[in-house]
N, C-alpha and C positions, 0 to 999 in steps of 0.2 A: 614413583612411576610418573614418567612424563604424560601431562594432558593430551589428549590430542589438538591439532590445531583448527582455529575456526575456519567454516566454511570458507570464509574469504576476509583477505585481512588488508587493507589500502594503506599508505602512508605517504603525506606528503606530496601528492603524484601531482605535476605540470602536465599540461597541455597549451602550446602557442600556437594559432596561427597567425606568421607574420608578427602585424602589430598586436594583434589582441591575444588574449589571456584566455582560455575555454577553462580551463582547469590548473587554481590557484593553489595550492598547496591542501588537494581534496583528501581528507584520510575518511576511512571507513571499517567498520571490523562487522560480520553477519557472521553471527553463534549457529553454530551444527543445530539443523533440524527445527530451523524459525523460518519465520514472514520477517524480513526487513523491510520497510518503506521508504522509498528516495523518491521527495518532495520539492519542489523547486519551480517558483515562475518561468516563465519562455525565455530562454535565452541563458538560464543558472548553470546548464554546464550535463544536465542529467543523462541526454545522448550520448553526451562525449563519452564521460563516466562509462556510461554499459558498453558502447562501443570499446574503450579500451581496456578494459576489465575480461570483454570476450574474445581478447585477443585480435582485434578484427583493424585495428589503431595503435600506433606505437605513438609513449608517452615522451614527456622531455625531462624529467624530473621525478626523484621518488623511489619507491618500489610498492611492488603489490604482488599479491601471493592469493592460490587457490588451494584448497584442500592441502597447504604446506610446500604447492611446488608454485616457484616465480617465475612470473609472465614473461621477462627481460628472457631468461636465462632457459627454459623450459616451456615453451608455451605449446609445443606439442602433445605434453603431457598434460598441459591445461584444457587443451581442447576435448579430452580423452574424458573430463571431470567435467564437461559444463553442456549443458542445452540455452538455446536464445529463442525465443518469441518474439520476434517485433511488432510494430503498433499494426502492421498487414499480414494479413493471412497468407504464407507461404506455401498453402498445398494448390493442386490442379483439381478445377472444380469439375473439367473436363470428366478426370478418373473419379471411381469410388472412393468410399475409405482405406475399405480392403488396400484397395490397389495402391494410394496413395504410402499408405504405413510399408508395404512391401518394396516400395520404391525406395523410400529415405532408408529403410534395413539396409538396401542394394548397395545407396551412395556411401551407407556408413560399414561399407566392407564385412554386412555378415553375409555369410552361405546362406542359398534360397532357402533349404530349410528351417534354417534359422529367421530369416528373416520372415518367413510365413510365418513361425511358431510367433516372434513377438508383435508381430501384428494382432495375430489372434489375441495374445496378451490383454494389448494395448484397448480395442478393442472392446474388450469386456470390463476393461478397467473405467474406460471412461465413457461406461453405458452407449455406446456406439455400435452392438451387437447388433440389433434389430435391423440399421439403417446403412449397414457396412458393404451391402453391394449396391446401394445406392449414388448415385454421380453428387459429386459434393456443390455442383450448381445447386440443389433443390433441398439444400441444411439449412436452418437457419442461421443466424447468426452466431448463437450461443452453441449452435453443433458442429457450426466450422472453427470456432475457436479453442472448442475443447478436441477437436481432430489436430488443429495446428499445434497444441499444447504434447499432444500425445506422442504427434514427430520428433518433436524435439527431446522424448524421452525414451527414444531407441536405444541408446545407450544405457541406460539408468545412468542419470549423471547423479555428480552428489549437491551442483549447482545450478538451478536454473535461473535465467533470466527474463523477463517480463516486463517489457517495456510496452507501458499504457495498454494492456492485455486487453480492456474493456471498452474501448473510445466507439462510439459509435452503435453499441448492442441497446436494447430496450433492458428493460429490467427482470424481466426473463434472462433473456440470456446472461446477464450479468453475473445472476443469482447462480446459472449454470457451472459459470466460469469461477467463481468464488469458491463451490462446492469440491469442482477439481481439484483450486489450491491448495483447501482444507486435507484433502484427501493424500496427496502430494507430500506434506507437511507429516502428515500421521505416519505417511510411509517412509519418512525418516529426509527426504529431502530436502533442499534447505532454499529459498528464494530470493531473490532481490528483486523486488517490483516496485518500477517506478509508474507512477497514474496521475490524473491528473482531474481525480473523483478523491476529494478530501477523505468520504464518509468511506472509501473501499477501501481506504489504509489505514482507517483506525477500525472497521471491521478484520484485516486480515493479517495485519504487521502487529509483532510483538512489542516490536521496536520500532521506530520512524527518527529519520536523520534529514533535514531543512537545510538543503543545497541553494546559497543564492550567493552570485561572483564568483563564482568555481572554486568555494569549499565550503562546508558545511556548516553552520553557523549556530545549530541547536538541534541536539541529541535526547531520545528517552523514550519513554512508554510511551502511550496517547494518554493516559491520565497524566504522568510526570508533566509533559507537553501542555495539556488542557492546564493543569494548578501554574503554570506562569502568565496568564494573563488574567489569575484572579479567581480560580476557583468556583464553587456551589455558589448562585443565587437566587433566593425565594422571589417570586414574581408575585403580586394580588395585580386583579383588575376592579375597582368598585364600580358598581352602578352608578352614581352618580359624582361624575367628574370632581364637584365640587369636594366632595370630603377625601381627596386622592391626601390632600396638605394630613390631613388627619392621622388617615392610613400609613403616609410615611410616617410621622412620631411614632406608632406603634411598632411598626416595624422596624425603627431604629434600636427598639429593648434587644431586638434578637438578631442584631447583622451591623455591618459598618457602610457606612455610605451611602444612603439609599438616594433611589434616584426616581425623579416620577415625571411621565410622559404621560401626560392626558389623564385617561381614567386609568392608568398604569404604574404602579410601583412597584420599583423592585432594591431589594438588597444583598450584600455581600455576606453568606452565613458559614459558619466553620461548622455546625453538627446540626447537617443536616435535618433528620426528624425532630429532635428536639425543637428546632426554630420554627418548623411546621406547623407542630403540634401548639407552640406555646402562640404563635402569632394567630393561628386561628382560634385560640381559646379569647385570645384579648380582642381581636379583629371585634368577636360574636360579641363579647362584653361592652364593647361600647356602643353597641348598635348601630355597625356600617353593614351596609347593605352589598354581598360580594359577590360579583361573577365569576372569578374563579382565580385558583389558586395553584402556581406549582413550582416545583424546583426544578431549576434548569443548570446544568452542566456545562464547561461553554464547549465548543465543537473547534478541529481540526481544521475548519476554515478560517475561525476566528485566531485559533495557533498560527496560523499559515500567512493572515493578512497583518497582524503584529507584527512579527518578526521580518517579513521581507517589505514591510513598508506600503502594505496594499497592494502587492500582486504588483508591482510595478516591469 
């Protein structure tokens, strides 16, 4: 029996305008019922991407395919499969929620009954019951964004789209907006969120693909991603600057490379606890004196500023 096909599958796809290049031979494939993350400095191409991906922009080159049907060829029926969020809030802060969610029912051709019932839906889905005859002037941030998230799932799509969903909210609302995705996800949905918050794509994306010159340049988990620039490193800081030289020798028995800044040493370690455990047994045996100790993982920015050359 045939697999079904991925959420969304990219290949090859051009983008010109004019003289310059938006989108250089960008492939992409987002597995049924994940978080994908699209990564990329200002200017790599990720607008274009969602924009043409949601039909909204015809490409030069390629093909690309939704839930198995192609943009070129079908994009009516693509439309039929996909919700979009842009980096601004699409509803009328004028209306309620209510009213808001019964609107976009309207535009999206259900019957007022219908379109009452999945408001209500919607509504209770994304804990907006309480605040839903309220004018969406007076939501905060994270409740106008989980109301904009909701519109776009009048349809039940099986793709939605999420472009920089978070820019601007405090961390409240952020944490709001993540909670959705999660939610979203569990309910069988599948996303492509592009952000421009390193730590929200290795919190929400399964997968994360690093868009830079309009195609994609490095694929994988956020661990696969983190282990290319070098993996686990044990950090000590000793109290007195002077025995840092020290410090590193010992820490050289359980890591490769060590490196020391100030009263700061740190090394390259492959098993974790063990290196922990054994450099603080030796640290204590030779009697340096230590403020503290820990293992550090490297982070999605440090992925992010390797590969595209410092944010450039």
């Amino acid at each position: 029996m045939n697999s079904p096909p991925p959420a969304l599958r990219a290949e090859g796809v051009v983008k010109k305008y004019r003289d310059a290049v938006a989108l250089d031979g960008f492939s992409l494939t987002v597995a049924d019922g994940s978080v994908h993350g699209l990564l990329g400095p200002n200017g790599a191409g990720k607008t274009t991407a969602v924009r043409i991906l949601a039909t909204l922009l015809r490409f030069d080159a390629g093909r690309a395919e939704v839930a198995g049907h192609d943009l070129s060829r079908e994009p009516a029926r693509v439309r039929e499969r996909i919700g979009l969020v842009g980096q601004y809030a699409a509803v009328d802060e004028l209306l309620s929620a209510r009213q808001n969610l019964r609107l976009f029912g309207r535009l999206f051709h259900l019957s007022r009954p219908a379109a009452h019932r999945r408001a209500d839906e919607l509504l209770e889905r994304f804990g907006l019951g309480e605040a839903a005859d309220r004018p969406v002037g007076r939501f905060s941030g994270g409740m106008r964004r989980r109301l904009d998230i909701a519109c776009a799932l009048i349809l039940s799509p099986a793709l939605l789209f999420l472009d920089e969903p978070t820019t601007g909210l405090d961390p409240r609302g952020r944490e709001e907006v993540w909670s959705a995705v999660r939610d979203l996800v569990s309910g069988g949905t599948s996303v492509l969120l592009t952000t421009q918050y390193l730590d929200e794509a290795d919190r929400l994306a399964s997968r994360v693909s690093v868009l830079d010159g309009g195609r994609v340049i490095a694929e994988g988990s956020p661990d696969e991603l983190k282990a290319r620039v070098g993996g686990d490193r044990l950090e000590v800081t000793v109290a007195d600057p002077r025995e840092a030289e020290e410090a590193a020798r010992i820490l050289a028995r359980h890591g490769d490379l060590p490196h020391t800044d100030g009263e700061r040493v740190s090394v390259a370690v492959s098993h974790r606890v063990k290196a922990l455990t054994g450099a603080v047994r030796d640290l204590e045996e030779a009697g340096l004196a230590v403020e503290d100790v820990a293992l550090r993982r490297p982070t999605l920015d440090e992925v992010f500023l390797r590969l595209t050359g410092g944010g450039r």
